[in-house]
N, C-alpha and C positions, 0 to 999 in steps of 0.2 A: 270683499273682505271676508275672512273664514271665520268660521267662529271660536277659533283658537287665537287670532288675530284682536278679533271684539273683545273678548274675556282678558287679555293681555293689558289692552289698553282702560279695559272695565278695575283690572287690578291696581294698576297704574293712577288714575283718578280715585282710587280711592286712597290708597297711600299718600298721596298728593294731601288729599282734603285732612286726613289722620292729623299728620306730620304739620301740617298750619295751624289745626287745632291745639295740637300740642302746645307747641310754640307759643301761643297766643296766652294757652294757661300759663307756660311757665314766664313769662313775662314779670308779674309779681314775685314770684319767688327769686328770681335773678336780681330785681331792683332791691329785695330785703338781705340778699349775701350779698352783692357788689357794695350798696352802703357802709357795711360793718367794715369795710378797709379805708373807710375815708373817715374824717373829721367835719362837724358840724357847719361849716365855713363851705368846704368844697361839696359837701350834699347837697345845699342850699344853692353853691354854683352850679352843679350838670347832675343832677338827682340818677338820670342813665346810664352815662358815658363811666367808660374805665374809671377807676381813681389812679392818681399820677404816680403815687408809689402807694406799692401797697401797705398797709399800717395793720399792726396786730397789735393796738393800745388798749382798743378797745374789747379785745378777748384778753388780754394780760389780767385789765381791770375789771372785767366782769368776775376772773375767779379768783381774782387778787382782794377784792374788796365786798363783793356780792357771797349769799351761802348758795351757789349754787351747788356744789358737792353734795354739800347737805341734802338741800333739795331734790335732786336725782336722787340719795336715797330713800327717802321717805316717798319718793315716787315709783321706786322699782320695787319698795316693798309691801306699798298700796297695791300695786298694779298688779306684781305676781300673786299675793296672797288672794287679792280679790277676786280677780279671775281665776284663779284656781277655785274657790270657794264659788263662784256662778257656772262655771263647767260643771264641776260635781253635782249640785243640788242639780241643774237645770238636767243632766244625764242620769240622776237617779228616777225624778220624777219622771222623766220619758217612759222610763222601763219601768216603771210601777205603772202608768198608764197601760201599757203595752201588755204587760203580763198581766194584771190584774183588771178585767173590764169588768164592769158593774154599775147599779144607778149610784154607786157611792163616789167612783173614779170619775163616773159626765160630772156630778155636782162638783167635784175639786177641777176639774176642766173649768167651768162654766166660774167658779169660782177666779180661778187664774187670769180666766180671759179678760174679768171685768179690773180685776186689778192691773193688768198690762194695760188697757183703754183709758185710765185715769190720768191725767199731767201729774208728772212730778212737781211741779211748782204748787200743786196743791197741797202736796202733804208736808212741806218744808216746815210748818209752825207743828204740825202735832207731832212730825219725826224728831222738831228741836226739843221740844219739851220732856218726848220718850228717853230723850240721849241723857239731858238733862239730868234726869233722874234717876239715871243705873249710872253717872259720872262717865261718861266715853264722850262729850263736848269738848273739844281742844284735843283732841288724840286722832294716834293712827289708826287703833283698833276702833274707834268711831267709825272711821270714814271707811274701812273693810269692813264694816257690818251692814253700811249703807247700800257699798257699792256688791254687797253676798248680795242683796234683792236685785241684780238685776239678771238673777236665776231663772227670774221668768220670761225674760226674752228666750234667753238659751232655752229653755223648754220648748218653747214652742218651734223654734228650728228645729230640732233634734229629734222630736217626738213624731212632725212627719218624714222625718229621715228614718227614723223606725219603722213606721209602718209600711214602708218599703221590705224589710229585713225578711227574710223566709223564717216564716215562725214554725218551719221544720225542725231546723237545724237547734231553736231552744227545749226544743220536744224529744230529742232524739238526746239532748245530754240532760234531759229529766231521767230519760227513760235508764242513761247509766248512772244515774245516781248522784248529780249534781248540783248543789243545792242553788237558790236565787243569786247568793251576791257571786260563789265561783261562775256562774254561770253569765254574769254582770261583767264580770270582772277578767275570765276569761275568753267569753267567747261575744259577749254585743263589742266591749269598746273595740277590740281590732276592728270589727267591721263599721263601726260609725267613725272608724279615723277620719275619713276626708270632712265632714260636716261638724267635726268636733274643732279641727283644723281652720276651719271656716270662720268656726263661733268665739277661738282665739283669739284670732287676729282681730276681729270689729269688736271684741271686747276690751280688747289689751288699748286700741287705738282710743276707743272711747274713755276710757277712764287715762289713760295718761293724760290725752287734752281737756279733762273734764275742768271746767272751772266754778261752777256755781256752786258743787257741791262743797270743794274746799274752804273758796272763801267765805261760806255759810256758817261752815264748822271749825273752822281753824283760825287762832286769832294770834299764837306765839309763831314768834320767826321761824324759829327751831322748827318747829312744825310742817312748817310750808312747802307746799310742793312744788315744781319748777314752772307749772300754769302760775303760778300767783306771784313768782319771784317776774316773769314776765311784766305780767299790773303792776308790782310794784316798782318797772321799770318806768313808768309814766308818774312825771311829776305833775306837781298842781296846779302851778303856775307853767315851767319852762322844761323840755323835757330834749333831753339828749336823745336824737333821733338814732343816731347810728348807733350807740350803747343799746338802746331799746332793738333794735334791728340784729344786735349781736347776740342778745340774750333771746330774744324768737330764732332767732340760728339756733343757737345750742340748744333749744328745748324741742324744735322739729328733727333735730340731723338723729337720735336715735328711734322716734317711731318711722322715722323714715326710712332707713337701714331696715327695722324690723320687717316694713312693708314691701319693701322688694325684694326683700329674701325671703317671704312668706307669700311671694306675691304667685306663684304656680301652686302653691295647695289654696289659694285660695278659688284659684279659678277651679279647680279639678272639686272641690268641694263644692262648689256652686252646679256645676256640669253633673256632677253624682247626682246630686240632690235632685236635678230636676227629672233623672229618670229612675223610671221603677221597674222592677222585673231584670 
């Protein structure tokens, strides 16, 4: 056997083994859309199996009767605000890092780091009290001031994706005469697109499906984001399975979409990131 021959059949099992693993995850995901076209009666008869016709009751009534409109918006304007406000800080702070070294930059380093290593389940009573007190408890600007802190993730991506950057090329538009943020703003972010790219996408993901933080902070309907119209598709006693299955449809099918049309800058941004020079 040649070893164009080996290498064929090497690609071959490996395709193989991919393409079962696939499979195997999307298993749950198939069983939560295939339900959504049956009735409680027939889930409970073949929970797998096709359903015998297919039924749209159960999406009529979810936006017939449920806010999920609503919901989606108070979540797309969580989500862009937010992330746009953890992009920023987390891309300013890089470049303040970056341009400005000093023992005053290691301490705000050193500072940063110990507040990213903290659980957030711990600061949920002194964050509620803070919110409390300037009035942003039950709001959306609450929960975007929440979700601005988590600048500090994105910092810390971004900031070794800098230190890759030829700090020629911000020397050479000092030297004509450009100040920090034109210099910011012209000439770093083109080049940190792909890890900026990167830091989107797992930001945008994380807070669309974030749950703890809303149902912490948010107590009016109107309010609620489409994570918690979710819970509140589980009743207390008896809980319509395929309803609940219909509304986990609608609340994955748009980060869903997001993520595989985001899904090549994310790789390419992963792949940047890990070389330098």
């Amino acid at each position: 056997m040649t070893l164009q021959q080996r290498e064929r059949i090497g690609s071959i099992i490996r395709s193989v083994v991919v393409i079962a693993i696939a499979l195997i995850c999307a298993v749950p995901l198939y069983v939560i859309v295939i339900n959504t076209f049956k009735s409680s009666a027939e889930m409970s008869m073949d929970p797998i199996g096709l359903p015998k016709t297919w039924n749209f009751e159960n999406y009529t009534y979810a936006f017939g009767h449920l806010p999920i409109v609503n919901a989606f918006k108070n979540t797309i304007i969580v989500t862009v605000v937010g992330v746009g406000l953890q992009v920023l800080f987390g891309a300013l702070a890089a470049y303040g890092m970056i341009l400005k070294k000093s023992k005053f930059t290691a301490v705000i380093g050193v500072l940063l780091m110990l507040s990213f290593i903290i659980p957030g389940q711990t600061l949920l009573i002194p964050q509620y009290r803070m919110e409390a007190q300037v009035g942003l408890v039950d709001s959306l600007l609450g929960l975007i001031v929440l979700y601005a802190g988590g600048a500090t993730f994105c910092y810390f991506l971004i900031v070794q994706y800098m230190r890759g950057l030829p700090y020629e090329i911000i020397e050479a538009a000092r030297i004509d005469g450009a100040g920090p943020f034109r210099i910011f703003w012209t000439i770093v972010l083109p080049l940190i697109r792909p890890i900026l790219t990167t830091v989107i996408v797992f930001q945008t993901m994380g807070t669309w499906n974030d749950f703890m933080t809303p149902s912490v902070y948010i107590s009016s309907t109107n309010k609620q984001t489409i994570v918690l119209q979710v819970f509140n598709a589980i009743s207390t006693f008896t809980t319509n399975w395929p309803l609940f299955m219909t509304v986990t449809t609608i609340a994955l099918i748009p980060v869903f979409v997001f993520f595989i049309f985001c899904q090549r800058w994310i790789v390419a941004g992963l792949v940047a990131g890990s070389v330098k020079g």
